[in-house]
C-alpha positions as CSV (number, residue, x, y, z in Angstrom):
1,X,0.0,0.0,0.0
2,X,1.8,3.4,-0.8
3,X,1.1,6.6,0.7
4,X,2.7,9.6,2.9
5,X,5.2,7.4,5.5
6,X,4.5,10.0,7.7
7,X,2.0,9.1,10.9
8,X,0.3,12.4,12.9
9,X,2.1,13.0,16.1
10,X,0.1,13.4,19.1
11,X,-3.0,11.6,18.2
12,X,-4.1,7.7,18.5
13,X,-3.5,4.3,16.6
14,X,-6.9,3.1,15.6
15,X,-6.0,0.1,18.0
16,X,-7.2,-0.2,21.5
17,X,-6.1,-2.0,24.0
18,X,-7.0,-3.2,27.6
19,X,-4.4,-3.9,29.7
20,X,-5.5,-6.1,32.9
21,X,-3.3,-6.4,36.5
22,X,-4.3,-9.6,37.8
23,X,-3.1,-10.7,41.6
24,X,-2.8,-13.6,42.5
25,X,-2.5,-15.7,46.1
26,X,-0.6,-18.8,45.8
27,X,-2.4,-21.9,47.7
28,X,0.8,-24.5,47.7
29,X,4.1,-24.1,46.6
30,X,4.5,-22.4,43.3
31,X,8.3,-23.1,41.4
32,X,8.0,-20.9,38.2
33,X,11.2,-20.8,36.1
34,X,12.6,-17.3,34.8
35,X,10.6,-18.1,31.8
36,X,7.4,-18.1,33.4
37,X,5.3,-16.9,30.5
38,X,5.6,-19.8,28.7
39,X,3.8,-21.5,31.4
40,X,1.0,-19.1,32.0
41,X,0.2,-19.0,28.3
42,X,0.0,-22.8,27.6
43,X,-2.0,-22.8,31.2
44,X,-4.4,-20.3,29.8
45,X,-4.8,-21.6,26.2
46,X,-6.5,-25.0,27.8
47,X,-8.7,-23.8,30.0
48,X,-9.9,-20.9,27.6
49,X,-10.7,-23.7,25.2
50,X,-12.5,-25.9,28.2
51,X,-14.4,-22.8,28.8
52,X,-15.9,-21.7,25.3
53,X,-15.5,-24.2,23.2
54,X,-18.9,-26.3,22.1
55,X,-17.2,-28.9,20.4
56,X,-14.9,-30.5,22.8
57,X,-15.0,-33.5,21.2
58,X,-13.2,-32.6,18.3
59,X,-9.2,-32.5,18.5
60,X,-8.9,-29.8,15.9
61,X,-10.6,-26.4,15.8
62,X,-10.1,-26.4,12.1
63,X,-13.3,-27.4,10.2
64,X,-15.3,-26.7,13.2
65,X,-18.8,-24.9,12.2
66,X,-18.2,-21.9,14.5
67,X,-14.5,-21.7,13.9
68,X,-15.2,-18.1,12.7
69,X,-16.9,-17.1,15.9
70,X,-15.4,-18.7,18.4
71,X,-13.6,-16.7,21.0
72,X,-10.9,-19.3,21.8
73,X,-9.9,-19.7,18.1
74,X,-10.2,-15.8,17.6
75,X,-7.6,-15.5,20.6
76,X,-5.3,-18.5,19.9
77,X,-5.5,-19.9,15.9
78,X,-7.2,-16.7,14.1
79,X,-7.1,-17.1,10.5
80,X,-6.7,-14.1,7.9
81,X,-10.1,-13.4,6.9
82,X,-11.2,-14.5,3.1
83,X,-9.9,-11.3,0.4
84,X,-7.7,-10.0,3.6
85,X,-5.1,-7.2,2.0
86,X,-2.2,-8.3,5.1
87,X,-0.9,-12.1,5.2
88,X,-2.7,-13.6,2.5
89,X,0.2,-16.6,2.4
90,X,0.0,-17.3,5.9
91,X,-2.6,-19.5,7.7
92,X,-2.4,-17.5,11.1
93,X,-2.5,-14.2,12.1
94,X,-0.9,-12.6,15.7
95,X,-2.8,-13.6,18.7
96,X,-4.2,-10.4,20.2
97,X,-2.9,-11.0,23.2
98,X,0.0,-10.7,25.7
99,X,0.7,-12.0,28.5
100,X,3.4,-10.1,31.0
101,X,4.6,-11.9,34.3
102,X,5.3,-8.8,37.0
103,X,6.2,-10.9,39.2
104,X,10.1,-11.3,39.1
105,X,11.4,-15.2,37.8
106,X,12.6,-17.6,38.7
107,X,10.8,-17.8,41.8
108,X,9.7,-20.1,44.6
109,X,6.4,-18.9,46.4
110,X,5.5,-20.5,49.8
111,X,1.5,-20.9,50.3
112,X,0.0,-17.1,50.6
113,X,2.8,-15.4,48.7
114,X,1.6,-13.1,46.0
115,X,1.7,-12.7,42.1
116,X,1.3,-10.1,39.4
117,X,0.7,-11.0,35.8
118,X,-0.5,-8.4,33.7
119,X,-3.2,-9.7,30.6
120,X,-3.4,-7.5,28.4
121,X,-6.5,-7.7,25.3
122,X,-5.9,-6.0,22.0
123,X,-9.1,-4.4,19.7
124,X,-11.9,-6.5,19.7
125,X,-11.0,-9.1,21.3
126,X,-10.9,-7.0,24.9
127,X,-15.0,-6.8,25.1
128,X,-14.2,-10.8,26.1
129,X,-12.2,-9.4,28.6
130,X,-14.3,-11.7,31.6
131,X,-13.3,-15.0,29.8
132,X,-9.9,-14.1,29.7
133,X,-9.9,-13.3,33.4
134,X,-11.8,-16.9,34.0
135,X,-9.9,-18.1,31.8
136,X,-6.3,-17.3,33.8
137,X,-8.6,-17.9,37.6
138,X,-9.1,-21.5,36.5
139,X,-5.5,-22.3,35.0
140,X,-3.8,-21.3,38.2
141,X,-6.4,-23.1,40.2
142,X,-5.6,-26.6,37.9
143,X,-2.2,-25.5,39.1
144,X,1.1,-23.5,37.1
145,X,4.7,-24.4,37.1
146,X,6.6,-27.6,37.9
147,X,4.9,-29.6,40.5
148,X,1.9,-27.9,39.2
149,X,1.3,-25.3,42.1
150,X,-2.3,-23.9,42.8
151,X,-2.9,-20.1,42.5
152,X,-6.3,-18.2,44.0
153,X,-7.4,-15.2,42.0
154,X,-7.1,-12.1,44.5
155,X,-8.0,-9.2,42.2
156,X,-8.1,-8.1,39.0
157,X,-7.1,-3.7,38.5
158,X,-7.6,-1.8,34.7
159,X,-4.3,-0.4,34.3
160,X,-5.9,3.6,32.9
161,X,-7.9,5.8,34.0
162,X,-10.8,7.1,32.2
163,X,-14.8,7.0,33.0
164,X,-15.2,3.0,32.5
165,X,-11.8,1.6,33.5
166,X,-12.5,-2.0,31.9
167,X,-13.1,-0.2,28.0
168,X,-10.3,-0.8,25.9
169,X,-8.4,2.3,25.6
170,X,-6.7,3.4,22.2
171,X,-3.4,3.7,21.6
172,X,-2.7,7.9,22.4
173,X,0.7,8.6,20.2
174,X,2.7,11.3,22.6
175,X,4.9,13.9,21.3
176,X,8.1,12.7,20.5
177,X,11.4,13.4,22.8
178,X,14.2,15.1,21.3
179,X,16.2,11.7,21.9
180,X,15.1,7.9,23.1
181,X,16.6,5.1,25.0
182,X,15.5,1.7,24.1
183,X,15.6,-0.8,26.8
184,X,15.3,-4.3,25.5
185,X,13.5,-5.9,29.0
186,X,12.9,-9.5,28.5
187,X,14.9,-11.4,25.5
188,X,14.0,-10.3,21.9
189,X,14.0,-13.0,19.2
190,X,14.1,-11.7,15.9
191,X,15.1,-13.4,12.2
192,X,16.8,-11.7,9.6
193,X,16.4,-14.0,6.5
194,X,16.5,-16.8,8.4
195,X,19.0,-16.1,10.9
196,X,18.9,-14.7,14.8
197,X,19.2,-11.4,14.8
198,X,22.2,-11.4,17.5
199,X,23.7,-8.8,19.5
200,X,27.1,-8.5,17.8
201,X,25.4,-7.2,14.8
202,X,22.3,-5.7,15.8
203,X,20.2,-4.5,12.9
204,X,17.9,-1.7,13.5
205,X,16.6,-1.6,10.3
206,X,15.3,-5.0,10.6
207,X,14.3,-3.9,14.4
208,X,12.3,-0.8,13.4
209,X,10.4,-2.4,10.6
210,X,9.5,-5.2,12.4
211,X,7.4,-3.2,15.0
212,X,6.2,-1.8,11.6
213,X,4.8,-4.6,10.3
214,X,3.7,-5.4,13.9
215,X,1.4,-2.9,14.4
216,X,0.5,-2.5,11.3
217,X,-1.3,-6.3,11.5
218,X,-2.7,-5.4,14.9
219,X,-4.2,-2.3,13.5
220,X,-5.5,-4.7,9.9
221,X,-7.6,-7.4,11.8
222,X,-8.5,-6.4,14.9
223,X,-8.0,-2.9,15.0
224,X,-10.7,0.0,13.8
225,X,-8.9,1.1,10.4
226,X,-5.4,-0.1,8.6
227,X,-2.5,1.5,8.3
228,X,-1.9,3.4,4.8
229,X,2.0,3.0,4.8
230,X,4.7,3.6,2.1
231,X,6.0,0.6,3.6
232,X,9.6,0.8,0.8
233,X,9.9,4.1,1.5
234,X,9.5,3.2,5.1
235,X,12.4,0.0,4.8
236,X,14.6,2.8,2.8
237,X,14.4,5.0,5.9
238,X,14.9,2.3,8.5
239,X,17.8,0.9,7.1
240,X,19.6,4.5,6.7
241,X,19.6,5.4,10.3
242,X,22.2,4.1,13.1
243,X,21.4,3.0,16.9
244,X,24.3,4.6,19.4
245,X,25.3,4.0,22.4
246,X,24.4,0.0,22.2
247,X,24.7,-2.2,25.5
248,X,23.2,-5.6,24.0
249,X,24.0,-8.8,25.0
250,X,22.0,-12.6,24.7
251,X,20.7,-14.3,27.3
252,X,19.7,-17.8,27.0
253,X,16.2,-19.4,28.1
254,X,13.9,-22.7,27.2
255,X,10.7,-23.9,27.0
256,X,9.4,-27.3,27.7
257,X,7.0,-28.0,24.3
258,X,4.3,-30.5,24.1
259,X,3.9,-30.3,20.7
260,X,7.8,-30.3,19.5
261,X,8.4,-33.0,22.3
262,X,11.3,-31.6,24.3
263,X,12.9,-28.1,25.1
264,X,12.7,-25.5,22.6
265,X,15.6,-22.4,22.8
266,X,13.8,-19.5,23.2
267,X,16.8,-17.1,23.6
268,X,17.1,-13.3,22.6
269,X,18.4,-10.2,22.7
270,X,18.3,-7.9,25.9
271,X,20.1,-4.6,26.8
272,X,19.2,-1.0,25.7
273,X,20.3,1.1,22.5
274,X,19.6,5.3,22.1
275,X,17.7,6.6,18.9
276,X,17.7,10.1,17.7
277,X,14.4,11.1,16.8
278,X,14.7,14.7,15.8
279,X,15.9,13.9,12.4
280,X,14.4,10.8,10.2
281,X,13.9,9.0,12.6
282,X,10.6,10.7,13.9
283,X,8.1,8.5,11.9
284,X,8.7,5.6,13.8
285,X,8.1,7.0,17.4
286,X,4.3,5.8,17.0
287,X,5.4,2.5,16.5
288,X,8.1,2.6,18.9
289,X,5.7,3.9,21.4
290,X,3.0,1.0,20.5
291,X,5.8,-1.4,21.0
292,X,5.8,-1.2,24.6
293,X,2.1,-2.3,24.9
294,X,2.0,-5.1,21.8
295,X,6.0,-6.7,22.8
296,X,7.9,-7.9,19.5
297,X,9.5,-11.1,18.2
298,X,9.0,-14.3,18.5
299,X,6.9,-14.9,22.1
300,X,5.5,-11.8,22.3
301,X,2.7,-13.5,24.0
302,X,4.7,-15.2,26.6
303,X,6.1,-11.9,27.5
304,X,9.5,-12.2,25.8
305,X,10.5,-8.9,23.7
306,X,9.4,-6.7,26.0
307,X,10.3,-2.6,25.1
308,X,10.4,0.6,27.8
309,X,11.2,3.5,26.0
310,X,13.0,5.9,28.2
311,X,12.9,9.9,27.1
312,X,16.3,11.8,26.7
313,X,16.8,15.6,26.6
314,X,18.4,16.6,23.4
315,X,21.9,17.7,24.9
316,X,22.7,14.1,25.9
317,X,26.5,13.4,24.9
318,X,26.7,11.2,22.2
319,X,28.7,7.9,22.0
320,X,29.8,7.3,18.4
321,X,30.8,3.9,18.9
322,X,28.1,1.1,19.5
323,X,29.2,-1.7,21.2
324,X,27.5,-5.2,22.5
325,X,28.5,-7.2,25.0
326,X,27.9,-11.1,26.6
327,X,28.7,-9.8,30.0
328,X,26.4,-9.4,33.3
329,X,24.6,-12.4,33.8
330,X,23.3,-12.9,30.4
331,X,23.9,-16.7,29.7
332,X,21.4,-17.9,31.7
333,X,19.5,-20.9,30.3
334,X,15.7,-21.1,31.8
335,X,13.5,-24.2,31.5
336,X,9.5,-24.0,32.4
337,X,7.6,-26.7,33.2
338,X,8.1,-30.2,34.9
């Protein structure tokens, strides 16, 4: 689609998002490993199915008569919709969803201790918002974690203010800081034609365009309008400018899979980078700033590529050398699960 690459400043995404702070008491011992989103999502996917779904006696969703309706497919196996402009090749879309442990990980909880996870519902899919939160109250009361630890729902806060709290709020664009510092919180996996984008060579190009195309697909299918993006003239741009001041480095984690039978690496890239925006940079602050709500890479849901964009005055010195590094404790390798 070709257009002006240039989004308004200051005014909102036609995407909305609800973003849910849900406590939570633990009953027996809880073990979660560091990756602990990786449990919480595989715990939540079953029991949203054993909630809503009509046809438990099927093993596959696809073929079912209310496949197009039904809210557990919409959330975890959405299909593009027929004469769909965005991701006509693929057979999924996104899940419009994510997932955010609070609660720091690894972590043992004794019987009463607390934790925060934060769910957060994105366009249409947040007037469900009550399954989701059943949904999450009935996995941690089957039990989360190795040895399968039981959780109590203790409340459930709207993160946003606003007249009705629980309505989905849309994504307000801010003005732009002269300068930004992107901090890479949980591991970010990325491919670059096929290969991990890595710390040592760090693409921002590939980085920036990425949250592009991110967004842009949140805002096609469940969003109130599509983007009208020069997307070339957008890649031309991406690839011209330069992070500074790069502190990257790997760290390691796995995932116990059902499906793949055995551990799957799920590692990425963490650390922080600066980005000019006074100069070309500039267009991609909406999507920057959307990135912190929607996560990026592979296991956004899970919580993995989690952004915090930090706001730097214009006068900062800057460092003309980037660098990466494998130091602080970065090699850590994480499993979830039994």
């Amino acid at each position: 689609m070709s257009g002006g690459i240039v989004l308004t400043i200051g005014v909102s995404l036609p995407l909305s998002i609800l973003s849910l702070r849900l406590t939570f008491r633990a009953i027996d011992e809880v073990r979660l490993a560091a990756f602990a989103g990786s449990a919480w999502r595989g715990a939540f996917g079953h029991a949203l199915r054993r909630l809503v779904c009509i046809a438990r006696h099927r093993e596959r969703c696809e073929g079912c008569a209310v496949e197009a309706s039904c809210l557990y497919t919409t959330v975890f196996e959405a299909r593009p919709p027929p004469g769909a402009a965005m991701m006509r090749r693929y057979n999924r879309v996104p899940h419009p969803y994510v997932l955010d442990p609070r609660t720091p990980t690894p972590c043992r909880l004794a019987p009463g201790d607390p934790f925060v996870l934060v769910l957060r519902l994105v366009g249409r899919v947040a007037a469900h918002a009550v399954y989701g939160v059943r949904a999450l109250e009935e996995a941690a009361g089957h039990g989360i974690g190795a040895g399968r630890g039981r959780l109590a729902l203790e409340a459930v806060i709207p993160e946003g203010a606003g007249d009705d709290p629980w309505q989905p709020r849309p994504l307000e664009v801010p003005p732009a800081p002269p300068r930004v510092r992107v901090h890479l919180e949980r591991p970010l996996r990325l491919a670059v034609e096929g290969r991990l984008l890595g710390p040592e060579r760090f693409d921002l190009g590939a980085f920036l365009m990425a949250l592009v195309r991110r967004v842009s697909i949140f805002c096609s299918f469940y969003g109130e309008a599509p983007l009208a993006l020069d997307f070339r003239a957008l890649r031309d741009r991406a690839h011209s400018l330069r992070a500074e001041a790069m502190t990257l480095g790997w760290r390691e984690q796995r995932r116990r899979s059902a499906r793949q039978g055995g551990l799957v690496p799920m590692g990425g890239v963490v650390g922080h980078f600066e980005l000019d925006l006074r100069d070309g940079a500039k267009v991609f602050w909406p999507f920057l700033h959307a990135g912190q709500w929607l996560h990026l890479g592979k296991g956004a849901t899970m919580g993995m590529g989690r952004l915090r964009l930090e706001a730097l005055p214009a006068d900062l010195p800057r460092l003309d050398q980037p660098r990466s590094t494998d130091a602080w404790d970065l090699r850590e390798h994480d499993v979830d699960g039994p």
